[in-house]
py3Dmol code that shows the C-alpha trace and the ligand (Angstrom):
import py3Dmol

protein = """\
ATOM      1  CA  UNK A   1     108.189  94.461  96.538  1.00  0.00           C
ATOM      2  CA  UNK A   2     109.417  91.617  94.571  1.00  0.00           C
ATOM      3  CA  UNK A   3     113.661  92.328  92.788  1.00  0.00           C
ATOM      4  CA  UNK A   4     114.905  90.206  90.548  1.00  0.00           C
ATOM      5  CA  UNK A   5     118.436  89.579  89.812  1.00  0.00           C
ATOM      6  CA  UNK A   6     119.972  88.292  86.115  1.00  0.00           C
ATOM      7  CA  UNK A   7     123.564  87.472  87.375  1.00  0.00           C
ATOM      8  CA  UNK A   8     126.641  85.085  85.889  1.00  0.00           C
ATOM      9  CA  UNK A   9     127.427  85.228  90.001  1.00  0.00           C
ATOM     10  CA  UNK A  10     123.996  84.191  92.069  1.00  0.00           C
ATOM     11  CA  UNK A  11     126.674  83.275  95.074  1.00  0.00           C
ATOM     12  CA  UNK A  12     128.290  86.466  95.815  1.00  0.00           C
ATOM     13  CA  UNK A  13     124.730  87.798  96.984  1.00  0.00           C
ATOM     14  CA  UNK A  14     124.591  84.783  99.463  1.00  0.00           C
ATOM     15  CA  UNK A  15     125.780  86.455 102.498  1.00  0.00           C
ATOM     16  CA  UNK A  16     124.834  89.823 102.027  1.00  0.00           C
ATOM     17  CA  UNK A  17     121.563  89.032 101.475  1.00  0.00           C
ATOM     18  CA  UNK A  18     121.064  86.758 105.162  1.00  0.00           C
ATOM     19  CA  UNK A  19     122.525  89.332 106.750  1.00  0.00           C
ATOM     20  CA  UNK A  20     121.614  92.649 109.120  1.00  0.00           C
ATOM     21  CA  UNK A  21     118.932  94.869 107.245  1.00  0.00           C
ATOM     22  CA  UNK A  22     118.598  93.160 103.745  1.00  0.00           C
ATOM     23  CA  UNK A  23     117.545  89.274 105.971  1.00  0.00           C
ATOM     24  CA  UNK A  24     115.087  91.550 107.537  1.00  0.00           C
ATOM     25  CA  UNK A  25     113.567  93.478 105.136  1.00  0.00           C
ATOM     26  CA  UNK A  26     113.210  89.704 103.590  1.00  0.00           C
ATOM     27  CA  UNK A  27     112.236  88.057 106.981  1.00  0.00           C
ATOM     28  CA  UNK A  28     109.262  90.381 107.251  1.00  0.00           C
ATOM     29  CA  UNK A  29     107.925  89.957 103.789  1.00  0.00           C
ATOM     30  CA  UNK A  30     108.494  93.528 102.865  1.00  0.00           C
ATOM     31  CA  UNK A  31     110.856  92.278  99.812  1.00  0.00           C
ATOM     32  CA  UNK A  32     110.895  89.097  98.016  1.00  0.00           C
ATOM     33  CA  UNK A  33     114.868  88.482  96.437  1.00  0.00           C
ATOM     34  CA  UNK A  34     115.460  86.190  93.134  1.00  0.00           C
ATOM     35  CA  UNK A  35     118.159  85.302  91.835  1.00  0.00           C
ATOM     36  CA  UNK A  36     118.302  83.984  88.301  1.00  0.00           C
ATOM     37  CA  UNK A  37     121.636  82.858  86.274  1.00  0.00           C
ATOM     38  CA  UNK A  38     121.680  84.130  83.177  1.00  0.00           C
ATOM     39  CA  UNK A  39     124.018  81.176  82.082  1.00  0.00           C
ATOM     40  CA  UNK A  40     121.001  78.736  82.191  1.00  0.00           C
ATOM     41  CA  UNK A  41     119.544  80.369  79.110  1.00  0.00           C
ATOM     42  CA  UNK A  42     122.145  79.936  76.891  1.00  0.00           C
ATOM     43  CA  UNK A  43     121.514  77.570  74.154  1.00  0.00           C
ATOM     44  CA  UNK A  44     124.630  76.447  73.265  1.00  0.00           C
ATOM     45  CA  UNK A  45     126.928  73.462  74.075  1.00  0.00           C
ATOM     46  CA  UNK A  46     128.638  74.876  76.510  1.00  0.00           C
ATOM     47  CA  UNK A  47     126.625  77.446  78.120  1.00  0.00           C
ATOM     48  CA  UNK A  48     128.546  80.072  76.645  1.00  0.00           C
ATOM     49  CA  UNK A  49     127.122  83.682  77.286  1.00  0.00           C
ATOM     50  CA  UNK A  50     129.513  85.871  75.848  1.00  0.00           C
ATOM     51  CA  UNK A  51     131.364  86.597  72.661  1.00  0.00           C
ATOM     52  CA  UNK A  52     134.153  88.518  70.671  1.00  0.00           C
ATOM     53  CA  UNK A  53     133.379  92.432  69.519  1.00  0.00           C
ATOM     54  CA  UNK A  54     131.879  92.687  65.574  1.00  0.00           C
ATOM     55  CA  UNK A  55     135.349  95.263  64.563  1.00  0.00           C
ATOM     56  CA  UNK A  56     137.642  93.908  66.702  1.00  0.00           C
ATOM     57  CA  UNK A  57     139.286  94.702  70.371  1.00  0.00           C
ATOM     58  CA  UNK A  58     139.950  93.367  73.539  1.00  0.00           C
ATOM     59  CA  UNK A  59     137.571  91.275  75.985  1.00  0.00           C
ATOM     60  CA  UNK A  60     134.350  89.735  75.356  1.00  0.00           C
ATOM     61  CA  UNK A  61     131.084  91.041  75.813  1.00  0.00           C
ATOM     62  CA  UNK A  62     127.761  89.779  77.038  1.00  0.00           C
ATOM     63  CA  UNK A  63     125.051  88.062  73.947  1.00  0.00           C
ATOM     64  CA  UNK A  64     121.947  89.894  73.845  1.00  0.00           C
ATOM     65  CA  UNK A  65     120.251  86.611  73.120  1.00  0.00           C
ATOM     66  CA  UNK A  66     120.667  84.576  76.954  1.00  0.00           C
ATOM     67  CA  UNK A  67     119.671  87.619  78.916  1.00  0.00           C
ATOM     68  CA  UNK A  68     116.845  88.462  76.377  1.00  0.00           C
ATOM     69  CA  UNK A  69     115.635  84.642  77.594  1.00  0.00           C
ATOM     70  CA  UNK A  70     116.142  84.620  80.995  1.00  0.00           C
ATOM     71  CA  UNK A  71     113.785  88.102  80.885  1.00  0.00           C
ATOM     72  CA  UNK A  72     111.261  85.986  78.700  1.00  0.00           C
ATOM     73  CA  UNK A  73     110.971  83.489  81.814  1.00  0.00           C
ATOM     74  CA  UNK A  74     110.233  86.279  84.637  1.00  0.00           C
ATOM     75  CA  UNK A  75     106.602  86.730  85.481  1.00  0.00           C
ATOM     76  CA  UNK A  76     105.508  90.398  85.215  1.00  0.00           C
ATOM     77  CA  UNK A  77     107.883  91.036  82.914  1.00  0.00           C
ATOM     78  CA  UNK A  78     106.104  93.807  81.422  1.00  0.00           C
ATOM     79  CA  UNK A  79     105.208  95.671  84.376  1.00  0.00           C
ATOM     80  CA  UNK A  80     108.507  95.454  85.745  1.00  0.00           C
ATOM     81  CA  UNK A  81     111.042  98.221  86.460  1.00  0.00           C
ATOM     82  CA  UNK A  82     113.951  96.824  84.438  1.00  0.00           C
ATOM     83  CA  UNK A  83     117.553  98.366  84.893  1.00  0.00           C
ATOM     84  CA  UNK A  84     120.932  98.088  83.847  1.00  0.00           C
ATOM     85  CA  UNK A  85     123.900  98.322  86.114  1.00  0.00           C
ATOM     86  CA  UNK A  86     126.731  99.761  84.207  1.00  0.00           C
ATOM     87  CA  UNK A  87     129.421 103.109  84.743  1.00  0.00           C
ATOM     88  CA  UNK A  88     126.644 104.277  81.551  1.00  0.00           C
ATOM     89  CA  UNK A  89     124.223 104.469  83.662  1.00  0.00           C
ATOM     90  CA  UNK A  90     122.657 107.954  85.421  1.00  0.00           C
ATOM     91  CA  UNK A  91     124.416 107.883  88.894  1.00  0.00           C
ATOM     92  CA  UNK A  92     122.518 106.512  91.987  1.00  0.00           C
ATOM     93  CA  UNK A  93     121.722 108.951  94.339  1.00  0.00           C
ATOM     94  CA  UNK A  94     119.038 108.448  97.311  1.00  0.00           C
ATOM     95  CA  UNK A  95     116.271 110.476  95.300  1.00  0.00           C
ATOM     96  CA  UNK A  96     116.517 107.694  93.087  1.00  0.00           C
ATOM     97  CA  UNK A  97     116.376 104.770  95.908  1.00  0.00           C
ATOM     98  CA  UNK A  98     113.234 106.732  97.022  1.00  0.00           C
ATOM     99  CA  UNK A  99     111.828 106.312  93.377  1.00  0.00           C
ATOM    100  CA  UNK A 100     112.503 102.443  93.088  1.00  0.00           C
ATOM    101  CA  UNK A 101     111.155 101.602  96.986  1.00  0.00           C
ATOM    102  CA  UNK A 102     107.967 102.584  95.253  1.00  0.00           C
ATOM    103  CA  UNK A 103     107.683 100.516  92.701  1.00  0.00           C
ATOM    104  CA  UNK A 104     106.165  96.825  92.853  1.00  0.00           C
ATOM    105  CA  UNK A 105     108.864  94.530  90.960  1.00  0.00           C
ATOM    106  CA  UNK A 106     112.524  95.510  89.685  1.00  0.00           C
ATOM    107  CA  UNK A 107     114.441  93.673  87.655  1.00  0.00           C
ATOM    108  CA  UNK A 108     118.526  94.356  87.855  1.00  0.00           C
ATOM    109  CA  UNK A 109     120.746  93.262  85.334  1.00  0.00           C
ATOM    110  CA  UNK A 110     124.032  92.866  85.949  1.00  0.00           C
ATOM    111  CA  UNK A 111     127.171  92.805  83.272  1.00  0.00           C
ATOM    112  CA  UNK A 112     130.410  91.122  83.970  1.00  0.00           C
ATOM    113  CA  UNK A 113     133.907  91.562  82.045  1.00  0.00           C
ATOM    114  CA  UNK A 114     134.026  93.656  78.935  1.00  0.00           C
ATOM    115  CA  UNK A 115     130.456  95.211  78.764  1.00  0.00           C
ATOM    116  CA  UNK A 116     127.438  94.146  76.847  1.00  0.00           C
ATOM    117  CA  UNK A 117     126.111  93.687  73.375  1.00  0.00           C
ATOM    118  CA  UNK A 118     124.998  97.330  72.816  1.00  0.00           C
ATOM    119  CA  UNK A 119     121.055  95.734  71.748  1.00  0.00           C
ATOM    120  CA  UNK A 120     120.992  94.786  75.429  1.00  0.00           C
ATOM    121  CA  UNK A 121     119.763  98.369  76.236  1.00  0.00           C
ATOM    122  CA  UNK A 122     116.800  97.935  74.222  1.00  0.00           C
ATOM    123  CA  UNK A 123     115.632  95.483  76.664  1.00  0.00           C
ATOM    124  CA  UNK A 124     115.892  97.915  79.715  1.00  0.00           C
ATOM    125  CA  UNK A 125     114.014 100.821  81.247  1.00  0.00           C
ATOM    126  CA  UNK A 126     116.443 102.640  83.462  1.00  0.00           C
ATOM    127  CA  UNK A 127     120.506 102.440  83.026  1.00  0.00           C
ATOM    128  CA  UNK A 128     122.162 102.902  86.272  1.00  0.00           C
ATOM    129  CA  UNK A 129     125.771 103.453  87.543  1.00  0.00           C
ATOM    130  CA  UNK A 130     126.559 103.543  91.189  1.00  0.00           C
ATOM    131  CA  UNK A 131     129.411 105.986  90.974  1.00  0.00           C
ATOM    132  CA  UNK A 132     132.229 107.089  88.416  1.00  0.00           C
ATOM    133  CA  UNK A 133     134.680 103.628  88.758  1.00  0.00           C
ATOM    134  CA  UNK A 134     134.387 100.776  86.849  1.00  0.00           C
ATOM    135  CA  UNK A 135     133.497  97.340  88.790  1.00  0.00           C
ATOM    136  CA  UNK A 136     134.662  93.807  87.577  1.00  0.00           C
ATOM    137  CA  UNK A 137     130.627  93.300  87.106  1.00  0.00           C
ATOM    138  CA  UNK A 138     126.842  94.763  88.024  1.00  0.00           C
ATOM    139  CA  UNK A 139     126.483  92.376  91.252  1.00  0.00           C
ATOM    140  CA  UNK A 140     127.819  95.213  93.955  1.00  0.00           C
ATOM    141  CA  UNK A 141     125.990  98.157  92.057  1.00  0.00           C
ATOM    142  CA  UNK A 142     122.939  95.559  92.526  1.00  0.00           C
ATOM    143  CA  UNK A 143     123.796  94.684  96.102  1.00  0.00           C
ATOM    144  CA  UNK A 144     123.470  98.647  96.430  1.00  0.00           C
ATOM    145  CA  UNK A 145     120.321  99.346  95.198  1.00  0.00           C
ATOM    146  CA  UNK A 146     118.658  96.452  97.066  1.00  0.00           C
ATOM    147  CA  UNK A 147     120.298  97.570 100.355  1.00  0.00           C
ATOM    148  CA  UNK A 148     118.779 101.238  99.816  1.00  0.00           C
ATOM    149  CA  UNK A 149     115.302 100.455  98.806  1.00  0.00           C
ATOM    150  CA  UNK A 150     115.217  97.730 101.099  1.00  0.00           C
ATOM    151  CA  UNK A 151     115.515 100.238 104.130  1.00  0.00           C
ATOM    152  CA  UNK A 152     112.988 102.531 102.959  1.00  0.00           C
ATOM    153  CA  UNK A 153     110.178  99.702 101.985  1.00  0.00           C
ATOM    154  CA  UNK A 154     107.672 100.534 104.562  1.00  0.00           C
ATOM    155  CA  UNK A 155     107.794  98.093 108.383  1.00  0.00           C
ATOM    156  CA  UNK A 156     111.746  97.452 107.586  1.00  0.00           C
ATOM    157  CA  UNK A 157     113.232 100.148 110.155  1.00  0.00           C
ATOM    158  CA  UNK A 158     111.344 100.901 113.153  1.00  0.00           C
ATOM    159  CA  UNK A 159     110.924 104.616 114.355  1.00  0.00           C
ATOM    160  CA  UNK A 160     113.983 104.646 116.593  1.00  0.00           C
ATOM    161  CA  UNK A 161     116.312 103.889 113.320  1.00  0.00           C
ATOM    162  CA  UNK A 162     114.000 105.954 110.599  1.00  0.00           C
ATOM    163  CA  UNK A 163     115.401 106.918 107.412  1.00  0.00           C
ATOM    164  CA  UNK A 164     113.992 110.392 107.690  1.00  0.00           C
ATOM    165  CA  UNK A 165     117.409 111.431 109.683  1.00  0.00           C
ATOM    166  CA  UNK A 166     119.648 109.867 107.342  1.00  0.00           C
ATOM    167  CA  UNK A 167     121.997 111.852 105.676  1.00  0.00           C
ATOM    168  CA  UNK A 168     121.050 112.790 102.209  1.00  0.00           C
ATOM    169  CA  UNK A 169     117.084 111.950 103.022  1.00  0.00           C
ATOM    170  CA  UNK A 170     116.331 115.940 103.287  1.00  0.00           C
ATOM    171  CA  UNK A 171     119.125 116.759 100.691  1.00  0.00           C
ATOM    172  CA  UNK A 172     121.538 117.544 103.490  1.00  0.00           C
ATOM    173  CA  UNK A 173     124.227 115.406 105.151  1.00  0.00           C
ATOM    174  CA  UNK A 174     123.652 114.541 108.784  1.00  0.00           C
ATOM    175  CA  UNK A 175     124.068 116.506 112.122  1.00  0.00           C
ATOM    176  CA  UNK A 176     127.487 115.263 114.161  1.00  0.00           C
ATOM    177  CA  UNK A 177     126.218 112.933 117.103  1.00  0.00           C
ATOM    178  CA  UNK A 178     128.137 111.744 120.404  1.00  0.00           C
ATOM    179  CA  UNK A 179     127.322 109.336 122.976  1.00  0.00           C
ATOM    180  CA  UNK A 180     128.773 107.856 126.313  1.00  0.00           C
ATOM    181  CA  UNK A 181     130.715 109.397 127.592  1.00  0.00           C
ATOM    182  CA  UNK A 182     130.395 112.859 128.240  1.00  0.00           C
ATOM    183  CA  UNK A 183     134.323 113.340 127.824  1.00  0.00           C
ATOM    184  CA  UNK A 184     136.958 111.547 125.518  1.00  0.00           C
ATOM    185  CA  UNK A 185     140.494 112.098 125.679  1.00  0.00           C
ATOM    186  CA  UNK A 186     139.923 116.300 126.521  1.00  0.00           C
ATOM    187  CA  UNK A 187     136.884 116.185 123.313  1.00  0.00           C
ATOM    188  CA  UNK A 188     133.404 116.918 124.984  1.00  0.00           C
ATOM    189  CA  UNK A 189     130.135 116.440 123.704  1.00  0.00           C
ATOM    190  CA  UNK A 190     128.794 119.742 122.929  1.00  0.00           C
ATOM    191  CA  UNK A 191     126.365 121.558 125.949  1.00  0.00           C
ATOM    192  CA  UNK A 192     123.292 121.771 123.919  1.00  0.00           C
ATOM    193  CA  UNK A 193     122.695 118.001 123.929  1.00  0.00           C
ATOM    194  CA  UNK A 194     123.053 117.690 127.752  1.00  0.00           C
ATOM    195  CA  UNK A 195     120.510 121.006 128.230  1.00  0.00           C
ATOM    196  CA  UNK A 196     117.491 118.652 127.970  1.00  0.00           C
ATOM    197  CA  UNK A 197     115.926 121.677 125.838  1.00  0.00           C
ATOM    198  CA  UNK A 198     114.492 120.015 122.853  1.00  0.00           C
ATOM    199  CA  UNK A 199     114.140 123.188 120.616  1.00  0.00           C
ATOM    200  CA  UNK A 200     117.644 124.299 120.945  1.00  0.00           C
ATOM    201  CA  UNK A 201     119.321 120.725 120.199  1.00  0.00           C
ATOM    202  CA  UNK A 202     116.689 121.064 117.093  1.00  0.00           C
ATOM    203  CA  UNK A 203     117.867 124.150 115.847  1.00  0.00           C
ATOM    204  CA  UNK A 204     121.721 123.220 116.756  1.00  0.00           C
ATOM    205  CA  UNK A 205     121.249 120.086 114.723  1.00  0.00           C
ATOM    206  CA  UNK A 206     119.723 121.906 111.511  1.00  0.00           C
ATOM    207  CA  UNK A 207     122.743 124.359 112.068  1.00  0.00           C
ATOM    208  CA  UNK A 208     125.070 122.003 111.981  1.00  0.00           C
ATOM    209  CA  UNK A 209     123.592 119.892 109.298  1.00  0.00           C
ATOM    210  CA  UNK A 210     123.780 122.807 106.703  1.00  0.00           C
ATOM    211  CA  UNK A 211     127.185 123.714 108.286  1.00  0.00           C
ATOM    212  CA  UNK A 212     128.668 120.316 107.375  1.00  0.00           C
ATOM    213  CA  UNK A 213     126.836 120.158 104.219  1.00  0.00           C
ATOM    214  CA  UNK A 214     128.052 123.960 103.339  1.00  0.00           C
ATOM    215  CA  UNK A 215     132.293 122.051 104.342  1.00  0.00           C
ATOM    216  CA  UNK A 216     131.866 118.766 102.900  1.00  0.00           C
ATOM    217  CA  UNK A 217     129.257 118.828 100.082  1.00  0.00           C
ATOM    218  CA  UNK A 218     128.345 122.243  98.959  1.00  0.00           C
ATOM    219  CA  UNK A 219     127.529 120.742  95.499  1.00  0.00           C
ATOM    220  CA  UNK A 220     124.204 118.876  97.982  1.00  0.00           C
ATOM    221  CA  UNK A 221     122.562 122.867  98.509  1.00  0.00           C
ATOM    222  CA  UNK A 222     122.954 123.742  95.247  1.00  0.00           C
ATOM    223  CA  UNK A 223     120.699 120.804  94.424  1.00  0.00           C
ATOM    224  CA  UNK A 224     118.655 121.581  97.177  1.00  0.00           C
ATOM    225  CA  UNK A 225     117.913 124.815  96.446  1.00  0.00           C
ATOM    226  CA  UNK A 226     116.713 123.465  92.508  1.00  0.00           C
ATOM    227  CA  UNK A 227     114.629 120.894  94.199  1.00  0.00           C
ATOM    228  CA  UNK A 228     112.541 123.342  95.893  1.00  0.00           C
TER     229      UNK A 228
END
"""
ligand_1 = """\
10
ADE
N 129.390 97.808 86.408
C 130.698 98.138 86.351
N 130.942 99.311 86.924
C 129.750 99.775 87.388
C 129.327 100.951 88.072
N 130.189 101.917 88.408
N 128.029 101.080 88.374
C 127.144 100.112 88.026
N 127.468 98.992 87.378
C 128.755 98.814 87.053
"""
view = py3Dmol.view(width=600, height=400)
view.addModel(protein, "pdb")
view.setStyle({"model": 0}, {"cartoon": {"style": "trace"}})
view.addModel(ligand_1, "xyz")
view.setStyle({"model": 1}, {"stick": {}})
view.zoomTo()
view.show()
């Protein structure tokens, strides 16, 4: 999978991306990362990319015209999965990171300061919002999504750390899980995991998954239940 990323900010992805999962996903060839400052488009003297509201109010917001460029120099453009980060956008869950890992080339955008030039949608596929805050800019919604779909690309976890356990992959949160040692401070870990009978720590782990689910998220069975 190739991602491309249309920042003001192409540093603050520097040591997130050589690091832990998102290097290796990259290390393996499973994802290809580029960054691309939108600033480099600009056409004016002073590589200015943003500009005062038409009507008035506070801030700046982004031209249309330098990230409308910047898009014009990517190769594939057409074919590629373009998306907005903004608090706009439908919110990220992992259904949708399981969507994206399938796809052969997305393009994120991300804003910065006051919001964007409203035509700046028209350029987009997908508008996307990693939760119901608002963030000085796109870059850590970006960061986000490439850490997500990253993990799922195929050859980027082995089978000891597979994403089919994570919480949220079956719609559910995930099962409590202990290890050395046996006792902490008068807290055990729970008999069934020391039984050595595979079926029961099965079923105790699907109880307990719905159980915390049912406490913590009840909002995630609801869903569930739609999905199937
Ligand atoms: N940019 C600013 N806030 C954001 C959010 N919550 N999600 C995605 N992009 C954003």
């Amino acid at each position: 999978m190739k991602i491309t990323i249309l920042t003001l900010f192409p540093e603050m992805f520097t040591n997130v991306f050589g690091t832990s999962m998102i290097w290796h996903a990259q290390d393996i060839g499973a994802v290809e990362i580029e960054l691309i400052n939108f600033r480099d488009f600009s056409t004016s003297k002073h590589k200015k990319v943003d500009d005062a509201s038409f009507g008035g109010g506070p801030g700046m917001l982004l031209s249309v015209e330098p990230i409308f460029r910047a898009l014009q120099s990517i190769q594939g453009l057409e074919t590629a999965h373009k998306i907005l980060l903004t608090p706009q956008g439908e919110p990220y869950v992992q259904d949708t990171a399981k969507r994206l890992a399938k796809m052969d080339h997305l393009i994120l955008i991300c804003g910065h300061y006051e919001g964007f030039d409203e035509r700046v949608r028209t350029l987009v596929d997908q508008e996307i919002s990693i939760g119901d805050y608002v963030l000085t800019g796109g870059e850590i919604g970006a960061m986000a999504i490439v850490d997500s779909v990253s993990r799922l690309l195929p050859g980027v976890l082995t089978s000891d750390e597979s994403f089919e356990q994570d919480s949220f992959y079956n719609g559910l949160l995930e099962y409590p899980q202990y290890t050395r040692p046996r006792s902490f401070m008068g807290m055990d870990v729970p008999e069934v995991l020391i039984s050595g009978n595979h079926q029961e720590v099965e079923k105790w782990r699907r109880e307990q998954a719905l159980k915390r689910t049912q406490e913590r998220r009840p909002d995630l069975l609801k869903n569930a239940d739609k999905k199937d």
